[in-house]
C-alpha positions in Angstrom: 55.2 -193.7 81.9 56.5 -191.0 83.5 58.2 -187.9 81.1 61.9 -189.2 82.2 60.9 -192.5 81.0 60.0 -191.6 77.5 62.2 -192.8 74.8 63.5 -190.3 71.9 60.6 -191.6 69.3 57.7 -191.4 71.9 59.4 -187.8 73.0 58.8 -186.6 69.2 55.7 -188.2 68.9 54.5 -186.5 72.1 55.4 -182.8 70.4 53.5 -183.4 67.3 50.6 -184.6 69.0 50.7 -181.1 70.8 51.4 -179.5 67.5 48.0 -181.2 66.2 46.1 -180.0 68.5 47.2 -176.4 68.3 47.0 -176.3 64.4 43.5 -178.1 64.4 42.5 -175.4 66.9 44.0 -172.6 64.8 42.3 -173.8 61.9 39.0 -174.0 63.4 39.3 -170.4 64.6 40.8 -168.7 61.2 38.3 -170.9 59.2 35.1 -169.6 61.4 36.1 -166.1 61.0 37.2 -166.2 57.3 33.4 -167.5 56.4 32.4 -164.3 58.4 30.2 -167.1 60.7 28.1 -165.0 63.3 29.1 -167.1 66.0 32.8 -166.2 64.9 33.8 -164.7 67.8 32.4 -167.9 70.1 34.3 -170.2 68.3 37.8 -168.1 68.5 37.3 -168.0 72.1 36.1 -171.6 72.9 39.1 -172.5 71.0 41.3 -170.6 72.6 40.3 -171.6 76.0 40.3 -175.5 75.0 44.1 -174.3 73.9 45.3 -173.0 77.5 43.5 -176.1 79.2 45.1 -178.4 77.2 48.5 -176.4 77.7 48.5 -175.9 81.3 47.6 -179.8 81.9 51.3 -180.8 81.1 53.0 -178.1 83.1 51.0 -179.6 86.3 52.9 -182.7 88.5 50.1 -184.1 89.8 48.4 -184.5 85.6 51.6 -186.3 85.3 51.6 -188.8 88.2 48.2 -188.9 89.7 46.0 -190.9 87.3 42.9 -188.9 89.1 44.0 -185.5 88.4 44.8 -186.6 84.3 40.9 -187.9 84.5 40.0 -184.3 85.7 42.1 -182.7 83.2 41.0 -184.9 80.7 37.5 -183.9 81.6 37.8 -180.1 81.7 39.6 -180.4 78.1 36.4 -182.3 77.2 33.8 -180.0 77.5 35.4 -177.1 76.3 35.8 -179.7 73.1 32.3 -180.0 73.3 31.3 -176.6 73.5 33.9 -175.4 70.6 31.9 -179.0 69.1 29.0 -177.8 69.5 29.6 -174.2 67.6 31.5 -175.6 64.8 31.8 -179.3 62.8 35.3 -178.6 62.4 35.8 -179.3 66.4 35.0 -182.8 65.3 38.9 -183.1 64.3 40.3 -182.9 67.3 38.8 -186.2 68.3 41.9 -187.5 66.7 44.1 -186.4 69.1 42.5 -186.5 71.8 42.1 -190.6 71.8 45.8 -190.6 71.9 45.6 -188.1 75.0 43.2 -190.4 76.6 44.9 -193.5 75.5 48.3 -192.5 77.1 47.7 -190.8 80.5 44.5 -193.2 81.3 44.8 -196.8 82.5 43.2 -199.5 79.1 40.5 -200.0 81.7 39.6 -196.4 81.6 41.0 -195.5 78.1 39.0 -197.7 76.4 35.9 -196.1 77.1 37.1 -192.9 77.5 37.8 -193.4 73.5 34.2 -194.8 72.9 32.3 -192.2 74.5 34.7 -189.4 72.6 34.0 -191.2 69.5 30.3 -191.3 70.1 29.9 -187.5 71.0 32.1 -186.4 67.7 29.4 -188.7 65.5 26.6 -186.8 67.4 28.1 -183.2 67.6 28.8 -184.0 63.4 25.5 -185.5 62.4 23.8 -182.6 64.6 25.5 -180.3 62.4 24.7 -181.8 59.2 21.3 -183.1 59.9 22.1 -186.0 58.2 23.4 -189.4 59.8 25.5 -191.2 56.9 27.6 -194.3 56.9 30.8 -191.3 55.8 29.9 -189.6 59.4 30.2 -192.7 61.3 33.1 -194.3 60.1 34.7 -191.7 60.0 35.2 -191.5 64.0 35.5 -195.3 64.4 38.1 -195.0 61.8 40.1 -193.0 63.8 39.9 -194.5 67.3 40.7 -197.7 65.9 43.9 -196.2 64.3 44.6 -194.2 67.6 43.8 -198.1 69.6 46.0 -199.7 67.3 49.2 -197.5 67.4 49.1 -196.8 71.4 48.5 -200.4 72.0 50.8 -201.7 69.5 53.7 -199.5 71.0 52.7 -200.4 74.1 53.7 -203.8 73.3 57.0 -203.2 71.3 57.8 -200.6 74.7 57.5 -203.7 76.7 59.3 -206.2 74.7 62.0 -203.4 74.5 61.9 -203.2 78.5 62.3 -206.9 79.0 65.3 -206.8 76.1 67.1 -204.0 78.0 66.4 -206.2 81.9 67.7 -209.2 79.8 70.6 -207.6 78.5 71.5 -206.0 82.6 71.0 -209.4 83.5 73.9 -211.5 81.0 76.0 -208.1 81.8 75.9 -208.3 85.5 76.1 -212.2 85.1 79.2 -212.2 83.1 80.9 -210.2 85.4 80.4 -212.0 88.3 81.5 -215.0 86.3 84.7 -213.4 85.4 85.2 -212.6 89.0 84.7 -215.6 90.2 87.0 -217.1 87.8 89.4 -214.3 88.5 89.1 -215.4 92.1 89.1 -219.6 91.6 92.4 -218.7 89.6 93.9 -216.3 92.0 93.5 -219.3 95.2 94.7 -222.4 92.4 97.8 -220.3 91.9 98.2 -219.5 95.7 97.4 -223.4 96.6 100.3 -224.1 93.5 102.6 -221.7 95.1 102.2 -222.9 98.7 102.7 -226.7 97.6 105.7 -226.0 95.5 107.9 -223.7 98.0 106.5 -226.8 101.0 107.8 -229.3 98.6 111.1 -227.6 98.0 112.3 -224.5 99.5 110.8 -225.4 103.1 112.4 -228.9 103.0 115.9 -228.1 101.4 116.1 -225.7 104.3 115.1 -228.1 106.5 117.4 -230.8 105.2 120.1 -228.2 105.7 119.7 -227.1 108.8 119.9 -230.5 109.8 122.9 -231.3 108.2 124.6 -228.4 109.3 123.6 -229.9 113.0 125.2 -232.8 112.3 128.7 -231.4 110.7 128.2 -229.2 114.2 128.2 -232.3 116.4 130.7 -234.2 114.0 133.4 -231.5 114.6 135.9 -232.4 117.1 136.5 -229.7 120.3 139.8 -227.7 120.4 141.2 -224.6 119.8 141.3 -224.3 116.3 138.0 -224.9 115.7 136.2 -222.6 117.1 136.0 -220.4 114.2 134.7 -223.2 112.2 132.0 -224.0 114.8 130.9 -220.6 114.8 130.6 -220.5 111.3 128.4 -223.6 111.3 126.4 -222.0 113.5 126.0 -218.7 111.5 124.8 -220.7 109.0 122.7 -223.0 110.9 120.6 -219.8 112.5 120.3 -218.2 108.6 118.7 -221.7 107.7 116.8 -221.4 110.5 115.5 -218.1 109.8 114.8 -218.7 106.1 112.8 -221.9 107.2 111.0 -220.1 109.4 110.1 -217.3 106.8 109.2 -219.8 103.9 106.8 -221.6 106.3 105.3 -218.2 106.9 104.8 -217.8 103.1 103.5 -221.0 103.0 100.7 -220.3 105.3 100.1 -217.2 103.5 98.9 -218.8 100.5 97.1 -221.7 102.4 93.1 -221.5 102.0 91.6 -218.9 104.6 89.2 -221.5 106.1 92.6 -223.5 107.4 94.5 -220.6 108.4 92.7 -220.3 111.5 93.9 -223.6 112.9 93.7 -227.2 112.3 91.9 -229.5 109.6 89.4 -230.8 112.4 88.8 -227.3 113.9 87.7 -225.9 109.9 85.9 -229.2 109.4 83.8 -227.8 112.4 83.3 -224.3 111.5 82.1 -225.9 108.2 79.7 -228.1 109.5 78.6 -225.0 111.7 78.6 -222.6 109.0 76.2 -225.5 106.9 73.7 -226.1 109.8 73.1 -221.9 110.3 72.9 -221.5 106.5 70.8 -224.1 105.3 68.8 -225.7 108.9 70.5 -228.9 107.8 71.3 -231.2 110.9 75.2 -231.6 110.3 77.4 -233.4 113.1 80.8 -233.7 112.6 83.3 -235.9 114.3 87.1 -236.9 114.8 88.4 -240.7 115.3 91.7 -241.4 116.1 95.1 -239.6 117.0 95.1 -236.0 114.3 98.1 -236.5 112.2 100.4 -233.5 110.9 98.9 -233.5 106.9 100.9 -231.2 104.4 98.9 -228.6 102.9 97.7 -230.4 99.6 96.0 -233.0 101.4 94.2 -230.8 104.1 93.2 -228.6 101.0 91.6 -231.8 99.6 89.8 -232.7 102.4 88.2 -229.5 103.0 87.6 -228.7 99.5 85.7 -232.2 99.3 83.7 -231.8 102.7 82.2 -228.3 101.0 81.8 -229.9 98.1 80.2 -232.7 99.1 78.2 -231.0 102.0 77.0 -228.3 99.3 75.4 -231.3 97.1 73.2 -232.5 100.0 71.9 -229.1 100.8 71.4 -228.6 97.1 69.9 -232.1 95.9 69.6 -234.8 98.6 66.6 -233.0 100.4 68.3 -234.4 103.6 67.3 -233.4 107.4 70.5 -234.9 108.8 74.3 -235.2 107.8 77.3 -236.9 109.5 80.8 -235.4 108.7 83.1 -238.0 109.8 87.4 -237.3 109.8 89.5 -240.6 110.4 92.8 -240.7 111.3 94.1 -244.1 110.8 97.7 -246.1 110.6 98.4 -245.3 106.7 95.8 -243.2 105.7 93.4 -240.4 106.9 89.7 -240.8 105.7 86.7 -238.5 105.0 83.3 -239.9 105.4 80.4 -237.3 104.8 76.7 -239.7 104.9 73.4 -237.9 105.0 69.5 -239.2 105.1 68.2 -238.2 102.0 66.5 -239.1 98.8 69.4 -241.1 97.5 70.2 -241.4 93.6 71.2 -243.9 91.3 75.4 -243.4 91.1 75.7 -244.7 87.6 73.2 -242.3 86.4 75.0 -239.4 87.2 75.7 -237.2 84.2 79.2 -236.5 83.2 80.6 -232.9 83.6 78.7 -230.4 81.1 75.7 -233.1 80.2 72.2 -233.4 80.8 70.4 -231.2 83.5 72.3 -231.9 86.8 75.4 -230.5 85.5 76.4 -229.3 88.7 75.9 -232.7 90.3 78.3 -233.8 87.4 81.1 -231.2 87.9 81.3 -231.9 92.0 81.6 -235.5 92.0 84.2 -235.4 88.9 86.1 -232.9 90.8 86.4 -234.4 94.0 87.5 -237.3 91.9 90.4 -235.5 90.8 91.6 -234.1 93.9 91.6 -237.7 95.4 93.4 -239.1 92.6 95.7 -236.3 92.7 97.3 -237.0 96.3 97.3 -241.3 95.3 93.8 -241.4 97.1 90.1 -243.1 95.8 86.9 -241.7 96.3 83.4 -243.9 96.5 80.2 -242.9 96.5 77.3 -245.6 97.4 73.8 -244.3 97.2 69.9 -245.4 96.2 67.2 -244.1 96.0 65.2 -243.4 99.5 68.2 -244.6 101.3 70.5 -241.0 101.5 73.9 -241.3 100.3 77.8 -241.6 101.3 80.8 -240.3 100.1 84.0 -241.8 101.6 87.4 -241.0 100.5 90.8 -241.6 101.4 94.1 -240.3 100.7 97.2 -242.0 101.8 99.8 -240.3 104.7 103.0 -239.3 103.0 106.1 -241.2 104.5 106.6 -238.6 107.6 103.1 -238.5 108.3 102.6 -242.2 108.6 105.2 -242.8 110.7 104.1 -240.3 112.6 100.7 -242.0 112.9 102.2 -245.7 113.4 104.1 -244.0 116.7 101.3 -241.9 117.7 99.7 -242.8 121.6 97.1 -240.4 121.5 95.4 -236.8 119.9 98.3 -234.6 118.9 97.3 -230.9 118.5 98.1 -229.5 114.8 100.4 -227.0 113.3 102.1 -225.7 111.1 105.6 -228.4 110.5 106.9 -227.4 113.7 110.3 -226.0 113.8 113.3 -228.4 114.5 113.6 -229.4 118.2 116.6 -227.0 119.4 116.9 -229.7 122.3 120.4 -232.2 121.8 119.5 -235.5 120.3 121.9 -238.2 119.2 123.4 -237.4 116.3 122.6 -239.0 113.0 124.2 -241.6 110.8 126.9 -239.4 109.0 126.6 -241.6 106.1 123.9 -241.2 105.6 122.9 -239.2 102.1 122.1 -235.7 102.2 118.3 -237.1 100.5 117.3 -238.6 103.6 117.3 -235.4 106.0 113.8 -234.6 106.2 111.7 -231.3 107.6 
């Protein structure tokens, strides 16, 4: 641990382990001279000289970070010891905190018996003094570097446990946020997708519907003089309608998901098999049968959301090595198809959203369930085990789209609900109700 690492406690313990020493050290010195001992003056300089080493090891960078140069420290500060030992018992002391020196700055390896051999020459340097060897002058020592053992290592451990805590804690932190993001962000593009569906189904095609109908009363109003200021108000408001079609279509393609702004359903169906195949060395083909049909936004948001879905659980859990992406443009309906060469699974053994381990597995297939039975469409999955698996849905064309479709010859190129042909064309039924104008 390096000193910016130290907590408060160890920070305070680390001051009176340095206080210790000097008032052992002291004591030694006042307590030789106060007994008048001839070797007074020896022992006031031995422990003054074990003071400065052990003060000026601190104040040195590489004591601190180089587990060498602690080892030579360590070693300096033990032979003065043993010298200042060696004049007086009372050096024996400072064997106390000096196994919490060794223990701290020295690797266990190291420590260890760094702690034994400390202990071993404080027995001999206090038996030599006494010329006596008792069970008191032996356990005394032990005593103590089994203390000085049991504290470092036991706060050792708590330090560590305390480490993982604080990782742990980092961890749920940084995890919650980018939950709440990505919820933040799944909400912001549900309410974009609600927005863009609502002004299609409603602004965009009352405007269309009235431009339309404005068309007609144009044609339906008979030539002559007096009514060319009629005419030319019909037009006025033919060309706002126009404009405010064109504006809300805009808006709408705004809020449409990024992956489709870029072109048609096909075209981001092929960036995302693309984008698969880079990302996960998954073979993924995709392909396109039959004449591309103008879809409203809804369904094409459905169909992509369900390819990515779909495609993400084969990378995730089929264990596949090839995928076919298939887009179906038929009479009445447009289909998805996405079939890989996996493992396979038993489809009646899928958990259900938030159960069992395969959660995930649970949530994708449930919610690309929903989006099919949101448009009118079905989804089916058939799968077994060693024999990969296929999901196929479809979704039924709206009423436009499929007439469209049924009069379609060949591939039609997609976008956006094209604005009204400006070209003359027979004019429609006037009886007609203003409900059946359509965009």
């Amino acid at each position: 641990m390096t000193p910016h690492s130290l907590t408060p406690a160890l920070r305070v313990l680390r001051s009176c382990l340095h206080l210790m020493v000097a008032a052992l050290l002291a004591l030694a010195a006042v307590r030789a001279v106060a007994d008048h001992s001839a070797n007074a003056p020896a022992v006031v300089g031995a422990a003054v000289l074990l003071l400065a080493v052990y003060a000026v090891g601190p104040t040195l960078p590489p004591v601190r970070t180089s587990t060498a140069a602690a080892a030579l420290w360590l070693a300096a500060v033990m032979a003065v010891w043993a010298v200042l030992l060696v004049l007086t018992p009372l050096g024996v002391w400072l064997a106390f905190p000096l196994f919490f020196v060794q223990l701290h700055l020295l690797p266990l390896r190291w420590a260890l018996p760094a702690v034994l051999v400390t202990t071993l020459v404080a027995i001999a340097g206090f038996g030599w003094h006494t010329h006596t060897l008792t069970v008191g002058t032996v356990i005394g020592p032990v005593l103590g570097a089994a203390v000085a053992v049991a504290v470092v290592l036991g706060y050792q451990a708590l330090y560590r446990e305390s480490e993982q805590r604080r990782r742990l804690i980092e961890e749920l932190t940084a995890a919650r946020s980018d939950l709440a993001a990505a919820e933040h962000a799944a909400g912001v593009l549900a309410e974009r997708e609600r927005l863009a569906r609502e002004i299609h189904d409603t602004l965009a095609q009352g405007l269309s519907s009235i431009q339309l109908l404005l068309r007609a009363a144009e044609r339906a109003v008979p030539s002559g003089p007096d009514t060319a200021a009629a005419l030319g108000h019909i037009q006025q408001a033919r060309q706002a309608a126009v404009d405010n079609l064109a504006e809300a279509r805009r808006f709408v393609r705004a809020l449409s998901p990024p992956d489709l702004e870029a072109g048609s359903l096909p075209a981001a169906l092929e960036r995302l098999c693309a984008t698969t195949a880079r990302s996960s060395g998954l073979a993924v083909h995709c392909q396109v049968s039959g004449a591309p049909v103008e879809l409203p936004t809804p369904h094409e948001v459905a169909l992509l959301r369900i390819a990515q879905s779909a495609l993400a659980n084969t990378v995730q859990h089929a264990g596949a090595a090839r995928a076919e992406l298939t887009l179906s443009y038929m009479d009445t309906e447009v289909a998805l198809d996405v079939v890989d060469d996996g493992t396979g699974f038993v489809p009646g053994q899928v958990p259900g959203p938030g159960s069992g381990p395969a959660t995930g597995t649970g949530f994708g297939l449930a919610a690309m369930r929903a989006r099919a039975r949101a448009l009118r469409g079905t989804l089916a999955v058939e799968s077994a085990p060693g024999e990969g698996t296929a999901v196929a849905v479809t979704l039924p064309y709206p009423e436009p789209a499929a007439a469209e479709a049924t009069a379609a010859a060949g591939p039609v190129t997609r976008h956006h609900e094209p604005d009204p042909d400006p070209d003359p064309d027979p004019a429609p039924d006037t009886d007609s109700p203003p409900g059946q104008a359509t965009a």
